[in-house]
C-alpha positions as CSV (number, residue, x, y, z in Angstrom):
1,X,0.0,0.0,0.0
2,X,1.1,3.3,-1.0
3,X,1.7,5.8,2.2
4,X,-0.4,8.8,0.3
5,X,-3.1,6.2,0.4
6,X,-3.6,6.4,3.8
7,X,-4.7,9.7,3.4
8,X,-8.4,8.5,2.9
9,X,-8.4,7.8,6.6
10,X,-8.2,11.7,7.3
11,X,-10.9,12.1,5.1
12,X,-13.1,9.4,6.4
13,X,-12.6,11.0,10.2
14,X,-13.3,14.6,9.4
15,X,-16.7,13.6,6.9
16,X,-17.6,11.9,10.2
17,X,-18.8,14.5,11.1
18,X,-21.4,17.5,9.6
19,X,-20.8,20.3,11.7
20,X,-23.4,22.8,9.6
21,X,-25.9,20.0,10.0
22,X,-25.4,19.8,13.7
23,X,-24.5,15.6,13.3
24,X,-22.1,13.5,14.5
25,X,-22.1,9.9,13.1
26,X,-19.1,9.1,15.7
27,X,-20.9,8.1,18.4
28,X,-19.8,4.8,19.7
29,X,-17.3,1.8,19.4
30,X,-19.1,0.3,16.3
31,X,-20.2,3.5,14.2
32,X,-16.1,4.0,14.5
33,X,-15.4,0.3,13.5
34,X,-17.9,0.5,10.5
35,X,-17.4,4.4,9.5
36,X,-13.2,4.6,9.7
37,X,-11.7,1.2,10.1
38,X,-10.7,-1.2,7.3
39,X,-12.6,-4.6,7.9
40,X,-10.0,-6.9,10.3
41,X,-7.7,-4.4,10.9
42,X,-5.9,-5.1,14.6
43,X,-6.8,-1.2,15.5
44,X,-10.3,-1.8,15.2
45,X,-10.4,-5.1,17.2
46,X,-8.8,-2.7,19.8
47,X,-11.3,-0.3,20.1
48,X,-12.2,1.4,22.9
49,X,-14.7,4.0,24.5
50,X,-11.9,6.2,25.1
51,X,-10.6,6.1,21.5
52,X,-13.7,7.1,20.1
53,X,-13.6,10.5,22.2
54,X,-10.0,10.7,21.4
55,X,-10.9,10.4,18.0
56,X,-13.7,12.8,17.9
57,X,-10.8,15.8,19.4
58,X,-8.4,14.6,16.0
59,X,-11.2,15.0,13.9
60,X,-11.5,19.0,14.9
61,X,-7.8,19.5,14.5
62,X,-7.7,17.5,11.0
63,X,-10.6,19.5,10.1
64,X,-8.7,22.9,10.5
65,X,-5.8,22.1,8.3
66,X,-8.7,20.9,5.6
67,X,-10.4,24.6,6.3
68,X,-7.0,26.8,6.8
69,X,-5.4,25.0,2.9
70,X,-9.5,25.6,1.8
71,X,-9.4,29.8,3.0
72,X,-5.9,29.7,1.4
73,X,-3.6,29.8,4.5
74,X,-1.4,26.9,3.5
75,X,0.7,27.9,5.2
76,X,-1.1,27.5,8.7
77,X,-2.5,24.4,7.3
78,X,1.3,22.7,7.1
79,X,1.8,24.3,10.7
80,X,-1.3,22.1,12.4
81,X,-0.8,19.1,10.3
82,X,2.7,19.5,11.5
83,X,1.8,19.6,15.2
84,X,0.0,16.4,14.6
85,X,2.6,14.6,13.0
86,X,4.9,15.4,16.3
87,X,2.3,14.3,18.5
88,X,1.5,11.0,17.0
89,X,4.4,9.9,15.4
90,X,4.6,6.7,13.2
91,X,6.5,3.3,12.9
92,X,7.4,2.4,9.1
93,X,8.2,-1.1,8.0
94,X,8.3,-3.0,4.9
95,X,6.1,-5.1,4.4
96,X,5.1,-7.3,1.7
97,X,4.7,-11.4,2.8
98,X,1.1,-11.3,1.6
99,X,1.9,-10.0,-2.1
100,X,3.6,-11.4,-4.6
101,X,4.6,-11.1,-8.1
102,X,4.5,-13.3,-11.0
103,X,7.4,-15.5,-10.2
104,X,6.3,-16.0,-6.6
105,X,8.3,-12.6,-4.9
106,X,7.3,-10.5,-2.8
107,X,6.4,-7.0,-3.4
108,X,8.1,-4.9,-1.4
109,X,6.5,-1.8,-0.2
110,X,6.6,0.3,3.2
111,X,4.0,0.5,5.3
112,X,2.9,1.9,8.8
113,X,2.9,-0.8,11.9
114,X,0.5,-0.4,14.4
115,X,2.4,-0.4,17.7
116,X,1.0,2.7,18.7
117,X,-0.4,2.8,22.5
118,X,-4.2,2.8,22.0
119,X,-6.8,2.5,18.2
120,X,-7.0,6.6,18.2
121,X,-3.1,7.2,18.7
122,X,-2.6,4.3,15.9
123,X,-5.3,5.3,13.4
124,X,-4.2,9.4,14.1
125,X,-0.6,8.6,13.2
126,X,-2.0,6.8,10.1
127,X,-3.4,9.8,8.7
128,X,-1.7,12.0,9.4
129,X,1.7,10.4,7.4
130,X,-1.0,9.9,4.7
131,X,-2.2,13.3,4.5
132,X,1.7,14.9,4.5
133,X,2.6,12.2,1.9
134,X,-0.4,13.3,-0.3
135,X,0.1,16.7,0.3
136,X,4.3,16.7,-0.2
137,X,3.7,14.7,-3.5
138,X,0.8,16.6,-5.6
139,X,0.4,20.0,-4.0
140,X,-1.2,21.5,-0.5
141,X,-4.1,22.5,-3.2
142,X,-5.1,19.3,-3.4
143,X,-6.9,19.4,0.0
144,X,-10.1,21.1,-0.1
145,X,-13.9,21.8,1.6
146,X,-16.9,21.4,-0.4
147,X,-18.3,24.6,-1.4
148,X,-21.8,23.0,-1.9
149,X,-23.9,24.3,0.9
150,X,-24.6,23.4,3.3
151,X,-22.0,20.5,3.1
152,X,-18.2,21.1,4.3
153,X,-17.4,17.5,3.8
154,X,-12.9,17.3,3.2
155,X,-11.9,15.8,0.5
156,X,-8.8,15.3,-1.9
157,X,-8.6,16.7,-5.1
158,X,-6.9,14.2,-7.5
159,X,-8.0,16.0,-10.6
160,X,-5.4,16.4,-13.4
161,X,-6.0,20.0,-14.0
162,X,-7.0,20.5,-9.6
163,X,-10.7,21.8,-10.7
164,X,-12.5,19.6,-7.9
165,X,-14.7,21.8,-6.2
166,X,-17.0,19.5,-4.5
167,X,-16.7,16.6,-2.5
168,X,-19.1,13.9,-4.7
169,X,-21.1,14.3,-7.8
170,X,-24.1,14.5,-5.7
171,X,-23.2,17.8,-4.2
172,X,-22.0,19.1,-7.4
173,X,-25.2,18.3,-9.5
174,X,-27.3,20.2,-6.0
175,X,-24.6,23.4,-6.5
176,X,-25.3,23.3,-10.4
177,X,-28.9,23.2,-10.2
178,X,-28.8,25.7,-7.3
179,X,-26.6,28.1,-9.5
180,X,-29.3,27.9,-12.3
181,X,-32.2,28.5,-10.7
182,X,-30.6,31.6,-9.1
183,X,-29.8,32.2,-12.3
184,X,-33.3,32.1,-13.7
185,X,-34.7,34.2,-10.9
186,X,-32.2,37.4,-12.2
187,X,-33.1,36.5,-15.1
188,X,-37.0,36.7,-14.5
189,X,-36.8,40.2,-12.1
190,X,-35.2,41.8,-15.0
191,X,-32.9,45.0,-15.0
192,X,-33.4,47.5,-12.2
193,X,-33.3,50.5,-13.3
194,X,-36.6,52.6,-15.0
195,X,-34.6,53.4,-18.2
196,X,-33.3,50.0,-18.5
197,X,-36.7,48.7,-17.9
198,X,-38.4,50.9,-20.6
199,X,-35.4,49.6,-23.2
200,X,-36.0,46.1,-22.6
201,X,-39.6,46.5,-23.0
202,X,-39.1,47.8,-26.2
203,X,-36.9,45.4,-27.1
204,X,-38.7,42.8,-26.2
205,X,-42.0,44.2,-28.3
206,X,-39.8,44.2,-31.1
207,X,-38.9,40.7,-31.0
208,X,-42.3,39.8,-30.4
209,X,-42.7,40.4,-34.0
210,X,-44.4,37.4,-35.8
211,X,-40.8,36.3,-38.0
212,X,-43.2,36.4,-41.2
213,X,-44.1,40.3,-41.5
214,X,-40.2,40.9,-40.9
């Protein structure tokens, strides 16, 4: 597995949560397992009570470096994603027994161990190499907040030209049809001014000519 990979599992914490919305899927040991865990990972066998509330204060600090790269502070973004990586730092090792090539080898790769002191601590450290690795390789840009409203889902942008905008096609398709119908209702009110209102008028009599008497 790829360490930029891992960045999904800063994702999956902060979208946890829907602070606009006022809800909080992260509400116990088996919302965690089901909403952040991969299935049989060892971190989720080890779940506790306490590492959900652990998790829950992560998710707020993960969320700011989404929001501060998002308001263009990258800047402050690095700095909090840096004080994360101090405080929960990770173990690497290769790994690569369960893979294999063609002729039987194994595929080499590195990958983080889990000998962290509790789930949170483990899963924290886990994203947070992710998010640096994805960030480091294709740009602090990449990380962005859904400007569909009321949404502010995280996500990564792994567009080729880094248009993403939204965090799923569902929220862009609600933004575009939002955007449109605002755009109809300008379009309906019509200029505000009396002088422009007298020209469209006559404009619009004029084109209200039957085409076959012009």
């Amino acid at each position: 597995m790829e360490l930029s990979s891992y960045s999904d599992y800063a994702v999956r914490l902060v979208n946890s949560e829907a602070p606009v919305r006022g809800t909080d899927a992260l509400t116990s040991v088996e919302t965690a397992r089901t909403l952040l865990f991969d299935p049989g990972a060892q971190m989720a066998r080890r779940l506790t009570d306490g590492d959900v509330s652990r998790l829950r204060g992560v998710r707020a600090r993960l969320r700011a470096v989404f929001e501060a790269v998002a308001e263009g502070d990258e800047v402050r973004g690095v700095d909090l994603l840096n004080a994360l990586l101090m405080e929960f730092p990770v173990s690497p090792q290769i790994s690569g027994h369960r893979h294999r090539d063609e002729d039987g080898r194994p595929l080499w790769h590195m990958h983080i161990a889990d000998h962290a002191a509790n789930s949170a601590a483990g899963y924290t450290a886990t994203a947070c190499m992710g998010l640096a690795v994805h960030l480091t390789e294709l740009g602090v840009d990449r990380l962005g907040i859904c400007q569909a409203p009321p949404c502010r889902n995280a996500y990564l942008d792994t567009s080729t030209n880094r248009s993403r905008r939204y965090c799923s096609d569902r929220c862009a398709t609600r933004a575009n049809v939002a955007a449109y119908r605002a755009r109809k209702r300008r379009e309906s009110t019509g200029p505000s001014s009396p002088g422009e209102r007298t020209g469209r008028t006559a404009d619009a009599s004029q084109d209200s000519t039957d085409p076959a008497e012009r």
